[in-house]
ROLUMPA-369580 format. One record per residue: residue in three letters; x, y, z of N, C-alpha, C in turn. Coordinates in steps of 0.001 Angstrom, whole numbers, plus 500000, padded with zeros to 6 digits. Layout:
alaXYZXYZXYZ/...
***
This chain:
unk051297728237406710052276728356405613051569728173404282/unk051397729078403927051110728997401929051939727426401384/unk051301727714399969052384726450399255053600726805398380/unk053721727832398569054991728608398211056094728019398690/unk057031727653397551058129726840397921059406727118397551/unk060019728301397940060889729044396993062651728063397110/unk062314726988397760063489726616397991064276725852396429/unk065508725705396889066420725141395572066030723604395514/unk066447722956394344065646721167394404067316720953394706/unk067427721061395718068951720295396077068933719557397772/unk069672719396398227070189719919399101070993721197398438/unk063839719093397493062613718518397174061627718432396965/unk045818708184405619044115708221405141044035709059404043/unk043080708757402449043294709892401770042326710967401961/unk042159712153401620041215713447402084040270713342400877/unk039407714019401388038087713942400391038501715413399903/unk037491715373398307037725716634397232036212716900396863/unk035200716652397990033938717023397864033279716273396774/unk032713717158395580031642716717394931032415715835393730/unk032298715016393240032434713978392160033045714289391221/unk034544714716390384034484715433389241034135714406388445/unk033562715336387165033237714795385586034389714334384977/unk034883712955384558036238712307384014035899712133382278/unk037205712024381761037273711819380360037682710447380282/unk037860710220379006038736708462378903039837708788378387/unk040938707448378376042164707881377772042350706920376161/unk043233707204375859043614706404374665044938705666375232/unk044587704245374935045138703147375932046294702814374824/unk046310702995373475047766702679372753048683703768372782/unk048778705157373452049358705747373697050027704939375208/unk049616704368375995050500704200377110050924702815376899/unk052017703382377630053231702060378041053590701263379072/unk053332700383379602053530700218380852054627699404381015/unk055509699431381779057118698886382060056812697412382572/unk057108696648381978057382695208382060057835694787383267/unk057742693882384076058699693251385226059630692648384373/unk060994692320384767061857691595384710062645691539385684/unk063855690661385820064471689408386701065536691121386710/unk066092691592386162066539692566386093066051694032386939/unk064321694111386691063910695068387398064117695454388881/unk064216696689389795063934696688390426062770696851391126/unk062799695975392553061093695470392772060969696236393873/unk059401696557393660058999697189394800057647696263395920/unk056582696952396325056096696054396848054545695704396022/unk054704696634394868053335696813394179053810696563392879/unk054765697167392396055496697124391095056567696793390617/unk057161696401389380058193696288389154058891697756388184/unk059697698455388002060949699391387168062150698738386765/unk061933698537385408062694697908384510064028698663384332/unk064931697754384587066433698554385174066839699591384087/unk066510699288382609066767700952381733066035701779381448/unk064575701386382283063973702614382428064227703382384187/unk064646702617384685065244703340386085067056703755385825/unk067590703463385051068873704246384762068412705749384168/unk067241705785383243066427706866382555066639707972383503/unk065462707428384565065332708156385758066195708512386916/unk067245707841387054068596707937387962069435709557386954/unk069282709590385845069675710904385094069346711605384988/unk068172712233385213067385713538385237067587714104386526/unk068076715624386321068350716356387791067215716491388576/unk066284716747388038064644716441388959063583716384388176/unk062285715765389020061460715579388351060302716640389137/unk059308716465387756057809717185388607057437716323390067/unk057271717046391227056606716050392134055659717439392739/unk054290716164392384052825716832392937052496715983394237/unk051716717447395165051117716599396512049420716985396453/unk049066716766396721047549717635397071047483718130397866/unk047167719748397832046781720807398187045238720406399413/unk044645720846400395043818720485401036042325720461400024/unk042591721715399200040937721286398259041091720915397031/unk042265719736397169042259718865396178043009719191394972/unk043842720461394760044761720873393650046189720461394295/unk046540719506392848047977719529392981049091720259392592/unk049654720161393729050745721284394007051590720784393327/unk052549720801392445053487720594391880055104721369391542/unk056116720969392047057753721956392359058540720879391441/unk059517721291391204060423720859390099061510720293391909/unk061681718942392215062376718359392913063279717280392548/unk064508717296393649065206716031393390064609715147393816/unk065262713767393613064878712590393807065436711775393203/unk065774710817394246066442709238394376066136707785394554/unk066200707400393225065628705927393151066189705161394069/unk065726704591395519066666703532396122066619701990395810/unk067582701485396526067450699672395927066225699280396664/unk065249699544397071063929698882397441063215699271396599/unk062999700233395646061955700789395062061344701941394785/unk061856702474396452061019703244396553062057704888396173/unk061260705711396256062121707321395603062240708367396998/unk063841708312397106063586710035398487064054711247398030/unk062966711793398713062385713227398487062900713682399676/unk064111714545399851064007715902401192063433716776401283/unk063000717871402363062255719409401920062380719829403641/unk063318721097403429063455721899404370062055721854405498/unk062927722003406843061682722353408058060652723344407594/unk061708724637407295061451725531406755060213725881405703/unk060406724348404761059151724788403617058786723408403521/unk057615723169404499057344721869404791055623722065404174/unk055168722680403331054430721985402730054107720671402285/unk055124720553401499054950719053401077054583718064401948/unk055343718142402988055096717238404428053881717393404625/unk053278718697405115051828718299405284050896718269404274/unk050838718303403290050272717503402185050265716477402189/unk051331716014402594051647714238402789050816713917403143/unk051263714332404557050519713586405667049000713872405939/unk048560714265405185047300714754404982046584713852404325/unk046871713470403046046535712741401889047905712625401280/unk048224711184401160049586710496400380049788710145399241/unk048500710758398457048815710181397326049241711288396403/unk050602711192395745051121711982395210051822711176393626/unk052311712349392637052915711699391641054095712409391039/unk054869711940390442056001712412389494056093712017388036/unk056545713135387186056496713197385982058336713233386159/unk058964712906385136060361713029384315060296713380383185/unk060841714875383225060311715258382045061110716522381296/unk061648716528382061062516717791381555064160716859381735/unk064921716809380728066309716216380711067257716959380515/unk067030717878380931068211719013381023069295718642382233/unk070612718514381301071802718101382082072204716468382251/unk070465715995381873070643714434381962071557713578380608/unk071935714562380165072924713690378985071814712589378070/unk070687712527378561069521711779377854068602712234376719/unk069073712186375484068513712550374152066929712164373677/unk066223713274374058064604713246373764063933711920374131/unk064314711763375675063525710779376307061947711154376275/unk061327709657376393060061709693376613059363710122377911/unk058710711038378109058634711480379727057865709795380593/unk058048710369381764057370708593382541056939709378383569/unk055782709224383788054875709531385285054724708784385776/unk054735708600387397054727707234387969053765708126389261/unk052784707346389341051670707604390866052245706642391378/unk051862707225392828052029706391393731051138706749395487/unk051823706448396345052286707135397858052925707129398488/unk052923708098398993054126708722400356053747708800401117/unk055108708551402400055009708984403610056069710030404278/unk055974710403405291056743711883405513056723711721407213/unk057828710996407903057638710675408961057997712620410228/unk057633712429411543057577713461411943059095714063412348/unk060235712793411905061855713356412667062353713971411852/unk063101714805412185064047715928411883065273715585411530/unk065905715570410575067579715147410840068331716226410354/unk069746716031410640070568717510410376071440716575409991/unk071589714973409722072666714331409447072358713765408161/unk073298713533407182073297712419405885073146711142406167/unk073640710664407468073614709022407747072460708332406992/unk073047707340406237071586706847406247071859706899404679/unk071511708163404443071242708800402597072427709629402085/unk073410708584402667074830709256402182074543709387400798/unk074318708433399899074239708487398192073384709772397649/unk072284709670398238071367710928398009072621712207398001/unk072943712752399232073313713856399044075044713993398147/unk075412713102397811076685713083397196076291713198395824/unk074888712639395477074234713006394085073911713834394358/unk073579715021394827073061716510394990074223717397394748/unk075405717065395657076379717792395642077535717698394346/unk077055716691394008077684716427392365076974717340391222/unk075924717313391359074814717641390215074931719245390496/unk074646719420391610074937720844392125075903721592392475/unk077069721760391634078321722240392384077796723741393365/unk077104724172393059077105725482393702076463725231395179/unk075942724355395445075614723872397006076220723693397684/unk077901723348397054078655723315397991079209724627398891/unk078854725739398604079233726883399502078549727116400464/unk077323726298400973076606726414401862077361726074403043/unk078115725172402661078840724014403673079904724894404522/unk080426725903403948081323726389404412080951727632405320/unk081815728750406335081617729315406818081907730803406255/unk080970731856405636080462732453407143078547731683406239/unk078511730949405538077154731451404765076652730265405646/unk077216728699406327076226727758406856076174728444408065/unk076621729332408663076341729963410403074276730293409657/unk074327731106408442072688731462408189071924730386407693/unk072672729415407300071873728578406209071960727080406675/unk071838727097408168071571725686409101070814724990409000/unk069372725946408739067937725290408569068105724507407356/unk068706725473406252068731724160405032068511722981405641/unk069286722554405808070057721086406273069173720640407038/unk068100721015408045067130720354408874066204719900407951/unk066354718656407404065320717953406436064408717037406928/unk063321716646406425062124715890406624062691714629405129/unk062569713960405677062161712789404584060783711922404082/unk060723711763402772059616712207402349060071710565401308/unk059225709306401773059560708122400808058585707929399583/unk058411707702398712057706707261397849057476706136397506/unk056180705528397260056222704329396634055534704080395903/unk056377704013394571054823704224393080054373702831393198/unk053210702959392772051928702209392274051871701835390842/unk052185702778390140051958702602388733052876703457387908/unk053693703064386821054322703954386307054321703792384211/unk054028705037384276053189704717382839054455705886381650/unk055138705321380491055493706094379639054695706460378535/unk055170708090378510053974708814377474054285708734376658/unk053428709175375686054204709807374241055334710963374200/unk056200710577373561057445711391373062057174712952372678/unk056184712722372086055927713765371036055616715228371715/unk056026716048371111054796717632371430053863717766371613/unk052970718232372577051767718117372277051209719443371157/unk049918718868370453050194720129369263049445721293369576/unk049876722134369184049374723676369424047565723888368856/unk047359724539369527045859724670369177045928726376368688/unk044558726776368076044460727967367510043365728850368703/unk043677730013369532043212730799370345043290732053370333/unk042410732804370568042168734646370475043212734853371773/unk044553735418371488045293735887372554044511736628373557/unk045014736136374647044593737223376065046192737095377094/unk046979738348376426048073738666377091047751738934379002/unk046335739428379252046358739866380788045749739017381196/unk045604737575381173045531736346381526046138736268382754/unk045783735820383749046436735842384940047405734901384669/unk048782735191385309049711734128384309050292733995383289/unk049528734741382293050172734688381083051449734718380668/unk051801735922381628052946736564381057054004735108381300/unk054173734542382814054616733613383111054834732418382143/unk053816731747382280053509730153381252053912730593379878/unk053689732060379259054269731805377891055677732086377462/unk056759731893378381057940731610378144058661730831377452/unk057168729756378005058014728417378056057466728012376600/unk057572726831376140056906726015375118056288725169375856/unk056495724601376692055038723542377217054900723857379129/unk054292723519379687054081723442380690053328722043381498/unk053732722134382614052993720903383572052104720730383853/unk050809720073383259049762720092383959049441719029385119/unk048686719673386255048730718930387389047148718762387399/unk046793717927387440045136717371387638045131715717388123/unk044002715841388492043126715010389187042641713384388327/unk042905712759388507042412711453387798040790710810388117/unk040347709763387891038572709876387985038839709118389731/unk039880709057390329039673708373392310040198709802392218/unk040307711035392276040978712013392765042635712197393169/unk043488711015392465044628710698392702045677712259391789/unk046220712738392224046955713459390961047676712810390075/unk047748713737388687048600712967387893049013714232386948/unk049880714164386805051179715070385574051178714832384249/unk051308715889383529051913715477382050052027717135381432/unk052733717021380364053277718162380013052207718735378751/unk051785719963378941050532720535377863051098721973377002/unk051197721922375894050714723593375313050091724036375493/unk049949725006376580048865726132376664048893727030376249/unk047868727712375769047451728854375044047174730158375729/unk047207730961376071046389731822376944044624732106376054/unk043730732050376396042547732576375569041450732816376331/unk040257732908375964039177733538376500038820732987377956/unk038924731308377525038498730476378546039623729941379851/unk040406731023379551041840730301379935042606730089379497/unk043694728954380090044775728308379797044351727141379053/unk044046727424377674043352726047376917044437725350376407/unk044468724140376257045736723228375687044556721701375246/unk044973720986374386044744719310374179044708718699375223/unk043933717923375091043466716762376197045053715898376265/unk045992715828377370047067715255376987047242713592376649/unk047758713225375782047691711439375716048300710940376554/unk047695709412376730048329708788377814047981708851379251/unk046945709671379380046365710133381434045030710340381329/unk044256709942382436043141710249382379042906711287383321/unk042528712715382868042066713649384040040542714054384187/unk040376714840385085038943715050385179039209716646385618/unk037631717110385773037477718451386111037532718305387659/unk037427719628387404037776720261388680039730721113389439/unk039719720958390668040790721867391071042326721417390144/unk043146722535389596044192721933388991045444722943388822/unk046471722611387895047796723936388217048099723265386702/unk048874724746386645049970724697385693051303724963386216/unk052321724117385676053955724519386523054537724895385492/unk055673725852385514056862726072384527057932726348384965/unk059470725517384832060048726111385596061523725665384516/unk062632725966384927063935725742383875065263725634384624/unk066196725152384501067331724654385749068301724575383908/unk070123725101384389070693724968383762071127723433383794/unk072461723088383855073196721681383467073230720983384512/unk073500722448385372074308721932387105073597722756387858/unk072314722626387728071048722846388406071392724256389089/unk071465725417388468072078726535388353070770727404387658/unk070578728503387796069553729550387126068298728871387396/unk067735728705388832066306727983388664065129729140388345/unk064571728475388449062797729688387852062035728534388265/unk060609728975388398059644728304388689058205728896388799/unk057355728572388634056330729406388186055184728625388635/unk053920728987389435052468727754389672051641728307389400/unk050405727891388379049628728857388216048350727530389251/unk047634728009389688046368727613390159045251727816389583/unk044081726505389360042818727772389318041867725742388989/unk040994726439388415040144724943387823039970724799386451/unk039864723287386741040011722678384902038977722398384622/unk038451722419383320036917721919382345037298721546381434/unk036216721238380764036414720547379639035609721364378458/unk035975721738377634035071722738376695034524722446375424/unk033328722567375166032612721781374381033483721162372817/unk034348721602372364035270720904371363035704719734372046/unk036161719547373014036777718569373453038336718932374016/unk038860720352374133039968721094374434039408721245376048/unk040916721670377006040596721382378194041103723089378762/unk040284723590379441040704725508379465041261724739381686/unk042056725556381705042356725704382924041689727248383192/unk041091727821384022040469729226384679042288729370385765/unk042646730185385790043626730664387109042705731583387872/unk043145731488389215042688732148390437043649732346390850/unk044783731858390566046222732317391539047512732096391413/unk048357733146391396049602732568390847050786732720391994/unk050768731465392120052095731398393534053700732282393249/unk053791732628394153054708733470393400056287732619393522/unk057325732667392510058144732063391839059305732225393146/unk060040731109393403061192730936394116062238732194393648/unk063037733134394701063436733991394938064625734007393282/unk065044734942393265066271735223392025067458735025392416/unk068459735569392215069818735380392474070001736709393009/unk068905737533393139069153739283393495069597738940395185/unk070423739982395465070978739556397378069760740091397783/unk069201741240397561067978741574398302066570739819398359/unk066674739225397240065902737926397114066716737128397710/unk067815736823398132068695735890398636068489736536400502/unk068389737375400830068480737717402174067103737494402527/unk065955737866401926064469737276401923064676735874402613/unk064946734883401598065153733997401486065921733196403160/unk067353733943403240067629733639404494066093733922405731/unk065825734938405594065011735623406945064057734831406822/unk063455734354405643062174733038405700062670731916406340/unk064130731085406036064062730605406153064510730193407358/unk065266731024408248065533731050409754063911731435410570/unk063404731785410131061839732242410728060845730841410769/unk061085730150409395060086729025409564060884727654409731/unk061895727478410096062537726319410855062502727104412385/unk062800728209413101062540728201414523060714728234414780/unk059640728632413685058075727780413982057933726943414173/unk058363726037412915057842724635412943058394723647414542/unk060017723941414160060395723387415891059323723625417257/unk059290724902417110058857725620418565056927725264418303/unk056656725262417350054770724240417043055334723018417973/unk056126722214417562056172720962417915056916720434419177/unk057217721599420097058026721599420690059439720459420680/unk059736720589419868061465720296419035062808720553419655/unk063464720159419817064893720881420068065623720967418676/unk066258722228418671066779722624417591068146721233416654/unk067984720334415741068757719256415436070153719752414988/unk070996719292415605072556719520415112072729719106413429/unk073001720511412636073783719848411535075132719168411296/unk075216718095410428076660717462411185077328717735410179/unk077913719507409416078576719748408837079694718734408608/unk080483717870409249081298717288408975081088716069407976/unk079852715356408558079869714280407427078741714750406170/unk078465715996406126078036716574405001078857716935404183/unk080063717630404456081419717702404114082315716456403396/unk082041715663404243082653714313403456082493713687402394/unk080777714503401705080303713412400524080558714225399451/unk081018715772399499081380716632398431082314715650397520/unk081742715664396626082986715267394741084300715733395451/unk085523714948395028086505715717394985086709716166393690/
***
């Protein structure tokens, strides 16, 4: 399975990266680090200070990166749920179980909050939090358990609720066969507020990508920290000679080597998604500006076209009866009924 992840964010030992990358330093009064308090919720490494976890309880999803096997992080615009232990759950179809084996491959993964669209939250400060995950091997077709999770999905998402019903859940069963995917940050650091500022570059419109990333006004950069851990933050990129050149971002320390750019946009009620990955490797260029090279551009989660929506079905009935039949599985009952139960009235 590619890392192509065309799915909706509704109802989501470490590996070696070879040779050593070359690291930068950061500027340490740009970061913030969240205080413990008697208030916070605790985890087993950290504390999240209860109004910066209300922050994060409001954003319809965040960036979440896994590592890719040669060390590029993969990064999808996912939900996610702060629980009362600490830790954050992540679902992701049988179907598009990348993430899972990324996991379970190498666990160390991270999330950015960063886009507040719909979150009713006025020019928050983005917060990246590293950490690790785990991604156990069971299957469930039931909510038990993460009733709250999916009643926040189905709230945020009114349009998920037609899955539920018949004739469209007879095709769209696999949805519902989810992997759970826990998180447990390590460290969670707030950035700067600000824009990052535009730099001056000789356009190159046939930039692999280009056309993509310059939609947007900023994009995700996904790179590597100086242990090879990933880490997020949001960059202006340029398209130009050397690449995808943008500012060294404040607040993170990255290094060279394998890396991505993400872009992606969700309306109020997580409605009109897009999504965009560019791949390739990062340097550092003698000014002190950082060029991403692309080698590859994953191609973007399906449209609203029925011809992209029937795709979509046929993938996704094709790679929930693999993955089962790899693992020899029995197919898991969805329990439409108490999925049914957590819909908003």
């Amino acid at each position: 399975m590619s890392d192509q992840n065309p799915e909706r964010p509704v109802p989501g030992s470490p590996g070696t990266r070879g040779s050593e990358p070359r690291s930068t330093g950061r500027k340490a009064a740009s970061v913030t680090k969240c205080a413990a308090r008697r208030s916070a919720v605790e985890t087993g490494v950290i504390s999240i200070d209860s109004d910066v976890a209300q922050t994060l309880d409001a954003y319809r999803v965040c960036e979440f990166a896994t590592l890719a096997r040669d060390g590029t992080p993969i990064t999808w615009p996912t939900a996610t749920r702060l629980q009362a232990d600490g830790t954050f759950l992540i679902t992701t179809s049988i179907s598009f179980p990348q993430k899972a084996f990324n996991i379970r491959r190498d666990g160390r993964v991270a999330l950015l909050f960063s886009d507040p669209t719909g979150s009713g939250l006025s020019d928050p400060a983005p917060v990246l939090l590293q950490g690790t995950a785990v991604c156990p091997e069971e299957v469930t077709g039931s909510p038990a358990g993460d009733e709250a999770y999916w009643t926040m999905l189905f709230d945020r998402q009114p349009s998920s609720r037609a899955y539920l019903e018949p004739p469209v859940r007879w095709l769209m069963d696999w949805y519902y066969m989810r992997l759970r995917i826990t998180v447990t940050p390590t460290s969670i650091t707030t950035l700067p507020a600000a824009q990052p500022a535009a730099i001056s570059v000789a356009e190159r419109p046939d930039l692999l990508g280009a056309d993509q990333i310059s939609r947007h006004p900023t994009a995700v950069l996904g790179a590597n920290d100086d242990s090879g851990a990933p880490v997020l933050a949001r960059v202006r990129a340029e398209a130009g000679p050397d690449g995808f050149v943008f500012s060294r971002p404040a607040g993170v320390s990255i290094s060279e080597g394998p890396a991505s750019l993400m872009v992606h946009e969700h309306d109020e009620h997580l409605a009109n998604l897009t999504n965009v990955l560019v791949r390739g490797t990062l340097t550092e260029l003698p000014d002190g500006t950082w060029a991403l090279k692309p080698q590859r551009v994953v191609d973007p989660m399906p449209t609203g076209s029925v011809r992209d929506q029937l795709r979509l079905v046929r993938t996704g009935r094709a790679g929930a009866k693999g993955y089962l039949a790899k693992r020899r599985l029995s197919r898991p009952a969805v329990r439409w009924d108490l999925l049914k139960e957590l819909v908003p009235n």
